[in-house]
ChimeraX commands (.cxc) that place a marker at each C-alpha (Angstrom):
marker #1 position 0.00,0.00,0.00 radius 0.5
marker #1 position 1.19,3.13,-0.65 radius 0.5
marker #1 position 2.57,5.26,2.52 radius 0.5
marker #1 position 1.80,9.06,3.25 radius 0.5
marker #1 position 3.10,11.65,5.72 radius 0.5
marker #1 position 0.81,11.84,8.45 radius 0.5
marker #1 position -0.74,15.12,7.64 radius 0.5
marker #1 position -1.45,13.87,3.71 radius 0.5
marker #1 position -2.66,11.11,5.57 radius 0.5
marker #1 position -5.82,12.86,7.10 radius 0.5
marker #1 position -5.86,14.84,3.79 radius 0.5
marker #1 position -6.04,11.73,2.01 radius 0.5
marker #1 position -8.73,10.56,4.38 radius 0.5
marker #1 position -10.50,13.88,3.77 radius 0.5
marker #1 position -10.95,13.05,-0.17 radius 0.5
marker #1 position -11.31,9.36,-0.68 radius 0.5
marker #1 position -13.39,8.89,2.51 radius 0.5
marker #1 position -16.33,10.22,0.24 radius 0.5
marker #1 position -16.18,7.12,-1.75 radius 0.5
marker #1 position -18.72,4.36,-1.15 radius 0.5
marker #1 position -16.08,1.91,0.38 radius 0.5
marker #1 position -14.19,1.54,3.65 radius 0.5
marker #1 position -10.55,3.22,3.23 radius 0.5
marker #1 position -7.60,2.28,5.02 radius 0.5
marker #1 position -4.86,4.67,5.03 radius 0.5
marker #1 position -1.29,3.74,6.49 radius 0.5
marker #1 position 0.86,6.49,7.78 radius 0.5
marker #1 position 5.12,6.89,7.44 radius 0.5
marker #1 position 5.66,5.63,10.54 radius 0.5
marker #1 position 2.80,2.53,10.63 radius 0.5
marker #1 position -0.25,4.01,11.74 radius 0.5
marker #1 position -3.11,3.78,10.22 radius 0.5
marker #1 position -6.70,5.26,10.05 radius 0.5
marker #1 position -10.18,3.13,8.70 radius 0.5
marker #1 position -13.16,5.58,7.98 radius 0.5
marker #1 position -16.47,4.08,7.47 radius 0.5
marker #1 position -17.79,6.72,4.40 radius 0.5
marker #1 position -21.15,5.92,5.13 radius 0.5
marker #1 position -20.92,6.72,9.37 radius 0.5
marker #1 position -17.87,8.37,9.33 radius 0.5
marker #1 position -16.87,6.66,12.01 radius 0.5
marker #1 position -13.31,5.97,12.42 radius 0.5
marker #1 position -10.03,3.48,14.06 radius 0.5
marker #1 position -6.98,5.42,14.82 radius 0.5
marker #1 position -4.05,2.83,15.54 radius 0.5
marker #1 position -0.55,4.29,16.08 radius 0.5
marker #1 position 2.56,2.64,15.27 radius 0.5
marker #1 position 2.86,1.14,18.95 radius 0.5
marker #1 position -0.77,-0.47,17.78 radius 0.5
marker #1 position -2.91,1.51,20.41 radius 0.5
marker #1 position -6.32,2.03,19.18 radius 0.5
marker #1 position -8.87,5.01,18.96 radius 0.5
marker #1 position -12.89,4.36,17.96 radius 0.5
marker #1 position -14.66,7.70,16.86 radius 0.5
marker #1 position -18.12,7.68,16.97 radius 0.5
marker #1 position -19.16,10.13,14.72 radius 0.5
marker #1 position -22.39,11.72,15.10 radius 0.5
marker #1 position -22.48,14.75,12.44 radius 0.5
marker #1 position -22.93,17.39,15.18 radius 0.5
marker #1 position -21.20,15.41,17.77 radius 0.5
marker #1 position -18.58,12.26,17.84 radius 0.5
marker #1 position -16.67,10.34,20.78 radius 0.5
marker #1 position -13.29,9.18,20.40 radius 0.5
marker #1 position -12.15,6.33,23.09 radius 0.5
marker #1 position -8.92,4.77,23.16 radius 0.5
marker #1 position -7.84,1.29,24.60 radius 0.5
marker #1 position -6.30,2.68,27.81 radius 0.5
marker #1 position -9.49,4.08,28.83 radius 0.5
marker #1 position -8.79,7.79,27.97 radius 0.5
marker #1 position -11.78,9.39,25.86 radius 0.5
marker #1 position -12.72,12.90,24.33 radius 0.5
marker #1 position -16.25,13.94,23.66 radius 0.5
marker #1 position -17.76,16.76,21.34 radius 0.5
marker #1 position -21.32,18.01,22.17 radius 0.5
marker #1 position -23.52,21.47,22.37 radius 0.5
marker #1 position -19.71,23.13,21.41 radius 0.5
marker #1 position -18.34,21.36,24.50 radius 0.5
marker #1 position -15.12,19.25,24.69 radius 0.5
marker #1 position -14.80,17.18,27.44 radius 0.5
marker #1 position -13.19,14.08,28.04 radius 0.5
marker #1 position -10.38,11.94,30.57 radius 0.5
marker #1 position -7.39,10.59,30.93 radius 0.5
marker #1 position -6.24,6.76,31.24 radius 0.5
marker #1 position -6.03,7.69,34.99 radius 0.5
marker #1 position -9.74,9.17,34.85 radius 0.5
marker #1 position -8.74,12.85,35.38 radius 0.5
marker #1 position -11.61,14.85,33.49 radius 0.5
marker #1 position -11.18,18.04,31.85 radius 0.5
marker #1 position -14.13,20.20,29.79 radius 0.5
marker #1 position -13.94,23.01,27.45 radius 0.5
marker #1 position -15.69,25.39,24.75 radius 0.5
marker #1 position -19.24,26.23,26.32 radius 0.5
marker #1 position -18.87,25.75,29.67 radius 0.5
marker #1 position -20.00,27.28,33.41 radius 0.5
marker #1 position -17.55,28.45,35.03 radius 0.5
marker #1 position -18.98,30.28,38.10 radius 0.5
marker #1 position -17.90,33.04,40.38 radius 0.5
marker #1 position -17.92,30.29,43.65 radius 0.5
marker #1 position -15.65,28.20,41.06 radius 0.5
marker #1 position -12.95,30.72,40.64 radius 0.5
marker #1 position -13.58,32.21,44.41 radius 0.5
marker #1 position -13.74,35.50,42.24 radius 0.5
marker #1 position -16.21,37.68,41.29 radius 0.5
marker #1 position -16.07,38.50,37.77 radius 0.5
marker #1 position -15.40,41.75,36.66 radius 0.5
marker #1 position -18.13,44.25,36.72 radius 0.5
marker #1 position -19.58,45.05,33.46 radius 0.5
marker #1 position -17.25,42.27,32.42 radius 0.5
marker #1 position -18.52,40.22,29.42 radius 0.5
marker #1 position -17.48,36.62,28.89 radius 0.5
marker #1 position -15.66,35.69,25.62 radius 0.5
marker #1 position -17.64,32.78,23.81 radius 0.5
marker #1 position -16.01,29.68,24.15 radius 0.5
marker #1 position -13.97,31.42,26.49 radius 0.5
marker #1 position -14.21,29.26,29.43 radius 0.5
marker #1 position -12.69,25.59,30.25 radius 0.5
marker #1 position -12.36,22.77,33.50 radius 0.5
marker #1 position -9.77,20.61,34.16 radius 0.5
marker #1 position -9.89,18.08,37.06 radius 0.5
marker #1 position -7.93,15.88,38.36 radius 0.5
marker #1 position -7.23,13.28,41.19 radius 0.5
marker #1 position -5.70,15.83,43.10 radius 0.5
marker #1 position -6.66,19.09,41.69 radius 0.5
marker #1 position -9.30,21.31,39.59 radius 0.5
marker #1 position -8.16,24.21,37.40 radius 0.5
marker #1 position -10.37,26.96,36.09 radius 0.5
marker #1 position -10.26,29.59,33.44 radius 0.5
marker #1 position -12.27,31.89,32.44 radius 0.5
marker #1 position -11.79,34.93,29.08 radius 0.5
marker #1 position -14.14,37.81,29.52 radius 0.5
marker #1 position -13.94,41.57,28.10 radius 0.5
marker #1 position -14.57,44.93,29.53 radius 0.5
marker #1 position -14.01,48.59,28.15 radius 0.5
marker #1 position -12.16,49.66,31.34 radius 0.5
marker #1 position -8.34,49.53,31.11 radius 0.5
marker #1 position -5.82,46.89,32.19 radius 0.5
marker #1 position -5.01,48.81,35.21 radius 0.5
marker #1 position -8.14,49.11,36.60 radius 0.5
marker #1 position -9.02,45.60,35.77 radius 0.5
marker #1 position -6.38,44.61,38.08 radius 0.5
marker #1 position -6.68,47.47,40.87 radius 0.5
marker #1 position -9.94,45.82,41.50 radius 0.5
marker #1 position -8.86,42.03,41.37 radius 0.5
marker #1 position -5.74,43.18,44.18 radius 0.5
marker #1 position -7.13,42.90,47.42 radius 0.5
marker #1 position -8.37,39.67,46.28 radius 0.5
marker #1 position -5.41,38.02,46.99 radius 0.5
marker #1 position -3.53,37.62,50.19 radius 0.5
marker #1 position -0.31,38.14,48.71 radius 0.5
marker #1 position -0.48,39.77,45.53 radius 0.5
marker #1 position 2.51,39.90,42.70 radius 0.5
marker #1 position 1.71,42.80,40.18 radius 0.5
marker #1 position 2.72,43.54,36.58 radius 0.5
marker #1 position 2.64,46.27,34.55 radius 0.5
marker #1 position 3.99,46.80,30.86 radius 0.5
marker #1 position 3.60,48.90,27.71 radius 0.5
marker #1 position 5.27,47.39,24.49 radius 0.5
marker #1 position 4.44,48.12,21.16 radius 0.5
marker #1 position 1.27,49.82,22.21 radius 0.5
marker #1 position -0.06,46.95,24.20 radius 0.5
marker #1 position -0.89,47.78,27.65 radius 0.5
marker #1 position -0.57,44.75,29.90 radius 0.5
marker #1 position -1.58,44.61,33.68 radius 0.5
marker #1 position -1.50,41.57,35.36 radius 0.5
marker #1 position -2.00,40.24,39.38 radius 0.5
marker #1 position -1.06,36.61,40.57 radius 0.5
marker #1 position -0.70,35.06,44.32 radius 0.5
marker #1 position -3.25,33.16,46.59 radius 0.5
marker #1 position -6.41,33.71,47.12 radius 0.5
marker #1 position -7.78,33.69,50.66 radius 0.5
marker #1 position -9.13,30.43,50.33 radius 0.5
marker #1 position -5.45,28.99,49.60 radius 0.5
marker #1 position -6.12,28.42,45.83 radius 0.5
marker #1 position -3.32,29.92,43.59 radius 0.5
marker #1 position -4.39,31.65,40.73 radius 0.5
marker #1 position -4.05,34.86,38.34 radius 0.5
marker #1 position -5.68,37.89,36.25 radius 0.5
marker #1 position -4.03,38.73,33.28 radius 0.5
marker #1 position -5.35,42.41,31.28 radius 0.5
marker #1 position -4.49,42.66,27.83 radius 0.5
marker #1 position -5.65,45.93,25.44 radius 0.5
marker #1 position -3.68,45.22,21.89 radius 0.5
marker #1 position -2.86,48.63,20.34 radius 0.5
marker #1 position -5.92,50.39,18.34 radius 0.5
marker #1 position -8.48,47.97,20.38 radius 0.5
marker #1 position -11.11,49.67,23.06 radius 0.5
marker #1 position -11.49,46.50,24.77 radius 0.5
marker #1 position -9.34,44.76,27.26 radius 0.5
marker #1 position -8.85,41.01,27.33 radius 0.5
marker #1 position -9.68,39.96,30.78 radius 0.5
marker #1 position -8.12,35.96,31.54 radius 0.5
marker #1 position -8.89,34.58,34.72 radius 0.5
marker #1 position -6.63,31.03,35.81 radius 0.5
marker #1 position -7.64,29.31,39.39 radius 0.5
marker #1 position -5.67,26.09,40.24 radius 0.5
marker #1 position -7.47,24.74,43.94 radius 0.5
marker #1 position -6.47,22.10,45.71 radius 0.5
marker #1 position -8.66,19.19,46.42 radius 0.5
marker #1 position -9.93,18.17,50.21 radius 0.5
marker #1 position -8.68,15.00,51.14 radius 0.5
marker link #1:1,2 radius 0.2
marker link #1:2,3 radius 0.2
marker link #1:3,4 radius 0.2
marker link #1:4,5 radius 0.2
marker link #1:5,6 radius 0.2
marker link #1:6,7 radius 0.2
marker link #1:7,8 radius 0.2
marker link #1:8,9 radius 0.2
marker link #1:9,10 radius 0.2
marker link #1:10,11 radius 0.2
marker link #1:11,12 radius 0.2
marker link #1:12,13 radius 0.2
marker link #1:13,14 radius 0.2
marker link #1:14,15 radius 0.2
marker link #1:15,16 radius 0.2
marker link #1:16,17 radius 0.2
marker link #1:17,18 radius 0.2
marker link #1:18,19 radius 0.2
marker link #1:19,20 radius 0.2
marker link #1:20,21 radius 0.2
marker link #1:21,22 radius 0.2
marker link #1:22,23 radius 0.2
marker link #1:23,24 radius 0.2
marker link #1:24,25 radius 0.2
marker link #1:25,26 radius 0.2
marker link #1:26,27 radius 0.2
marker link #1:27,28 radius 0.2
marker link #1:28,29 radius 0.2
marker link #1:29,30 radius 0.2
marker link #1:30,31 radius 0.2
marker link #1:31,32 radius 0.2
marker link #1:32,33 radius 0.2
marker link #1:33,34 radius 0.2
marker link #1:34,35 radius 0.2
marker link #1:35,36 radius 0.2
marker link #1:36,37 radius 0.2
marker link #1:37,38 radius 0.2
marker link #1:38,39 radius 0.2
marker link #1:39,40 radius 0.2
marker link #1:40,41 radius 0.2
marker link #1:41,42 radius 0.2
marker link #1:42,43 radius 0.2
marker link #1:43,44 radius 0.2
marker link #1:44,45 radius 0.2
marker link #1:45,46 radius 0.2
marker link #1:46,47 radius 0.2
marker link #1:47,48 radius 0.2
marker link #1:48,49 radius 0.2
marker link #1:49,50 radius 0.2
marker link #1:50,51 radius 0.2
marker link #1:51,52 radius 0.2
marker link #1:52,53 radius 0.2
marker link #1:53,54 radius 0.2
marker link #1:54,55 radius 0.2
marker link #1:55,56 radius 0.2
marker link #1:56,57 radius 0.2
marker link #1:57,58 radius 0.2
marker link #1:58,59 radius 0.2
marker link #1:59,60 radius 0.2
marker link #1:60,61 radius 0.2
marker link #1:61,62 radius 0.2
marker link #1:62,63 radius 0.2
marker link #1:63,64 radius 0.2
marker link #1:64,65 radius 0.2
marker link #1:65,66 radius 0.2
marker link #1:66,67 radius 0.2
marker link #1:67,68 radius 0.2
marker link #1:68,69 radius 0.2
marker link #1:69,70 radius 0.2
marker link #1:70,71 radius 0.2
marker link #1:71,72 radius 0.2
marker link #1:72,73 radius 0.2
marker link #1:73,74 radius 0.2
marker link #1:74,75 radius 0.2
marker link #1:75,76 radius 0.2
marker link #1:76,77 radius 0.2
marker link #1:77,78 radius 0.2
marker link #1:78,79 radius 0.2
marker link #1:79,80 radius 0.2
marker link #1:80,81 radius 0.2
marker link #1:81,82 radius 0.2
marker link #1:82,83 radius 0.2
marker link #1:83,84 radius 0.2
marker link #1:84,85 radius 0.2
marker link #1:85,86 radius 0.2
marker link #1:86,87 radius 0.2
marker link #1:87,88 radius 0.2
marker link #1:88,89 radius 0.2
marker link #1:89,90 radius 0.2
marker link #1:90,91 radius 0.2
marker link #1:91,92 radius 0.2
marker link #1:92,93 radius 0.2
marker link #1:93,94 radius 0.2
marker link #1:94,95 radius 0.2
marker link #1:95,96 radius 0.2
marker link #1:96,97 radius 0.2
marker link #1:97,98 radius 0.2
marker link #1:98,99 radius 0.2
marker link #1:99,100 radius 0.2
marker link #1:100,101 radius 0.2
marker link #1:101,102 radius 0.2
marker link #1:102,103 radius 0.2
marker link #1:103,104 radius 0.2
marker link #1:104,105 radius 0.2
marker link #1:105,106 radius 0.2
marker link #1:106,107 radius 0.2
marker link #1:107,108 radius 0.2
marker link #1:108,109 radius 0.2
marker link #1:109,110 radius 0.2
marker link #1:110,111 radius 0.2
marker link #1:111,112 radius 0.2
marker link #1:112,113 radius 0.2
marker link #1:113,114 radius 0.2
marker link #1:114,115 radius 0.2
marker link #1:115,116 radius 0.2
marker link #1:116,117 radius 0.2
marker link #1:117,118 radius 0.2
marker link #1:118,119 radius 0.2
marker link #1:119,120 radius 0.2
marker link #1:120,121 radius 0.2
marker link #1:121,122 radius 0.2
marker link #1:122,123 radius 0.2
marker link #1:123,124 radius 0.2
marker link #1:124,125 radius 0.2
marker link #1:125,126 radius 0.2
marker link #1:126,127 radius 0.2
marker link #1:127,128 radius 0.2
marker link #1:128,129 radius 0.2
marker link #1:129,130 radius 0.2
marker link #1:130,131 radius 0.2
marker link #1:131,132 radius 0.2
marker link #1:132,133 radius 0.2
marker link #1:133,134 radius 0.2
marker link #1:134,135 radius 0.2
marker link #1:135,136 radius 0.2
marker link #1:136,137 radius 0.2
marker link #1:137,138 radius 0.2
marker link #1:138,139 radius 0.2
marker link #1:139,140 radius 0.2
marker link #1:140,141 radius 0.2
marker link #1:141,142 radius 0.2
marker link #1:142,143 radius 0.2
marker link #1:143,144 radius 0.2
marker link #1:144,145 radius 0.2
marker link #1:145,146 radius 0.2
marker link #1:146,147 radius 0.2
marker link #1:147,148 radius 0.2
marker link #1:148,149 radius 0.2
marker link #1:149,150 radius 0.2
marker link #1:150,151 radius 0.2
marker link #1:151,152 radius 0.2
marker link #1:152,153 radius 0.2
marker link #1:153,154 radius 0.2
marker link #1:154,155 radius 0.2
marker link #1:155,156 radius 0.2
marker link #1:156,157 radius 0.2
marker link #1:157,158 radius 0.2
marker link #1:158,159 radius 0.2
marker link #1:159,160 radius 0.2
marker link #1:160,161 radius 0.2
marker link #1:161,162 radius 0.2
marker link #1:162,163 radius 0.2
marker link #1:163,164 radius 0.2
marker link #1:164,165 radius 0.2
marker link #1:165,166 radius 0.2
marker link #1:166,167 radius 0.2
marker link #1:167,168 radius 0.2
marker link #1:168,169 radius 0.2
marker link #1:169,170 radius 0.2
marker link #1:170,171 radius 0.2
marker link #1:171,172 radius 0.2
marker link #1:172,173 radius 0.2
marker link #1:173,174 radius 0.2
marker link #1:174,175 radius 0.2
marker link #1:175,176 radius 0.2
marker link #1:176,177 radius 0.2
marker link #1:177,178 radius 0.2
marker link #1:178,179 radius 0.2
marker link #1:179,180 radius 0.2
marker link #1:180,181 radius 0.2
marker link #1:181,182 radius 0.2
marker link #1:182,183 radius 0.2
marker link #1:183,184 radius 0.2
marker link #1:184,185 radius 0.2
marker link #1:185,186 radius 0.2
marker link #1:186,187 radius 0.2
marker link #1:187,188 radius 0.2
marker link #1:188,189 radius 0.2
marker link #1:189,190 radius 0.2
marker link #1:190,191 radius 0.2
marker link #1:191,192 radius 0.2
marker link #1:192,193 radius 0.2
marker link #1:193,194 radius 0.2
marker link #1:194,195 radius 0.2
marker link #1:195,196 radius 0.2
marker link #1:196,197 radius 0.2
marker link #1:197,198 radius 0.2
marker link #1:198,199 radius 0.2
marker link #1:199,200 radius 0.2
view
């Protein structure tokens, strides 16, 4: 059969998966990929001969792989684990104010698909884009007596104003607020990271 890079290889998929037949494709280094033209379901198996099923649903598909790791897309979501069954999400999801032990900006907007979720055994981590018309400054005047011991940043370069304020919160959580306005742009980029600890 004849062998392809692995990024003709999905290109290759892309074209001749439209056929009425099953196509297997084999990659440089062994892989290969099986699409199903009629489901477009696929099997992913790398050169070490793991294995990943995708379900695909049009507007949604699953893809699970023989250690037990799996990634889902749904509703604009991504969410999925690990082999150890650490679970992260991302895309359209709700990140509250209790969840980052923040309050969001005022007058703050948040940035579609803005938000993600990552959890682990030991861990969860939060973030969270939103936009406001105020400057970075201000942004993170307000955010500074949120933290108990709080690290500040300012810089202008190349016309981008960046304020930014990082420590722990009172809760013990770590986290930071980043400000960004790019040159020419009357918004500022407001990012929000929380990593908290876990009770045991």
């Amino acid at each position: 059969m004849k062998r392809y890079g692995f990024v003709w290889l999905i290109a290759a998929l892309l074209v001749v998966g439209c056929g009425n037949k099953g196509v297997t494709v084999t990659g440089d280094q062994g892989e290969k990929v099986s699409v199903n033209p009629t489901t477009g379901d696929m099997t992913i198996t790398d050169k070490d001969g793991k294995k990943i099923e995708v379900d695909n649903k049009g507007d949604s598909w699953t893809a699970k792989s023989s250690d037990g790791s799996e990634v889902k897309f749904e509703d604009g979501k991504v969410s999925g684990k690990n082999e150890k069954g650490e679970t992260f999400e991302s895309g359209i999801t709700t990140i509250t104010e209790a969840d980052l032990g923040l309050p969001f900006y005022p007058g703050s907007k948040e940035v579609e698909y803005g938000s993600s979720k990552m959890e682990t055994n030991d861990q969860a981590t939060y973030s969270m884009n939103r936009s406001t018309t105020d400057t970075p400054e201000k942004v993170v005047e307000f955010y500074k007596d949120k933290f108990s011991d709080p690290q500040t940043f300012n810089s202008s370069a190349s016309g981008t104003a960046q304020a930014q304020v990082s420590g722990k919160l009172k809760d013990g959580s770590e986290g930071a607020v980043i400000a960004i306005r790019d040159k020419g742009e009357s918004e500022t980029k407001v990012m929000i990271t929380i990593q908290r600890k876990k009770a045991k």
